[in-house]
C-alpha positions in Angstrom: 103.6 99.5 101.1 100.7 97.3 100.3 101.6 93.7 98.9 98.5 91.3 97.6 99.9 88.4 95.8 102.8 89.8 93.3 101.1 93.9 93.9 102.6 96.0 95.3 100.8 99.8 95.6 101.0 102.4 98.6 97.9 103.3 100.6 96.9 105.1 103.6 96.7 103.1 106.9 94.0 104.4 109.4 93.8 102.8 112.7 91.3 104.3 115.4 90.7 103.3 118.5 87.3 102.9 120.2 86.6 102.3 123.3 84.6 99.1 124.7 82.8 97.6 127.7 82.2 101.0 128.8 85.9 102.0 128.9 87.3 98.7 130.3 88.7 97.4 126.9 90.2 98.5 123.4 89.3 98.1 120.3 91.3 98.7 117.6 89.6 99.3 113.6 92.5 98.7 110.6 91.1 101.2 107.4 93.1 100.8 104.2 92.6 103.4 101.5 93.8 102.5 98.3 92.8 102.9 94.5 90.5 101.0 93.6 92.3 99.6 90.6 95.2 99.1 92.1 94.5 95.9 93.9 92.4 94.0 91.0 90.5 91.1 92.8 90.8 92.1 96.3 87.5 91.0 98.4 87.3 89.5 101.5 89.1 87.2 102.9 92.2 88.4 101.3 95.7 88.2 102.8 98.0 91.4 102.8 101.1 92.4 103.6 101.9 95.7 105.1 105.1 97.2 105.4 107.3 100.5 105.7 104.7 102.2 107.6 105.6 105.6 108.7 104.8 106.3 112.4 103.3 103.2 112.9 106.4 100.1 112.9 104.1 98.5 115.3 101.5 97.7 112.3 103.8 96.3 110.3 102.9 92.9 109.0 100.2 90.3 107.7 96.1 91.3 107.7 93.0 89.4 106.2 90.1 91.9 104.2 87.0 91.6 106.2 85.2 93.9 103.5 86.4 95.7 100.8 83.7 99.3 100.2 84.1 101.6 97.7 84.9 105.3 98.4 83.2 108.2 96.9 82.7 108.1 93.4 84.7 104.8 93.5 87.9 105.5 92.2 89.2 104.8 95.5 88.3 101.7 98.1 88.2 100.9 101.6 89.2 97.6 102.9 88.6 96.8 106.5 91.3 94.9 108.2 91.8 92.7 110.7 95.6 91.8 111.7 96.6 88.2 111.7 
């Protein structure tokens, strides 16, 4: 579950990993895919609130938008993450 201000939507939570420094450190990317109309307003700088994550308890909690990109044809949007 996604909260921005009184919202509340589902998206998808994508968090790869790549690897820095060659190899000695770990980066760690937060992708949120969401509709793009679900979340009127969101751009960066945004605060969100993530919760009931399935698989991933460890990512619950609060993130800031860094960018916010459409998807495709735009019905859907991609907002870069970083967790506070």
């Amino acid at each position: 579950m996604v909260t921005y201000g009184a919202l509340s939507v589902t998206g998808i939570l994508d968090t790869p990993t790549q690897m820095l420094e060659g190899g000695l450190a770990l980066s760690t990317d937060y992708k949120l895919t969401i509709e793009a109309a679900s979340l009127p307003g969101l751009d960066t700088g945004a605060s969100l609130t993530l919760t009931s994550l399935v698989g991933l308890p460890a990512n619950n909690g609060a993130y800031t938008v860094r960018e916010v990109s459409p998807e495709g044809d735009g019905s859907f949007a991609i907002a870069t993450l970083s967790k506070v």
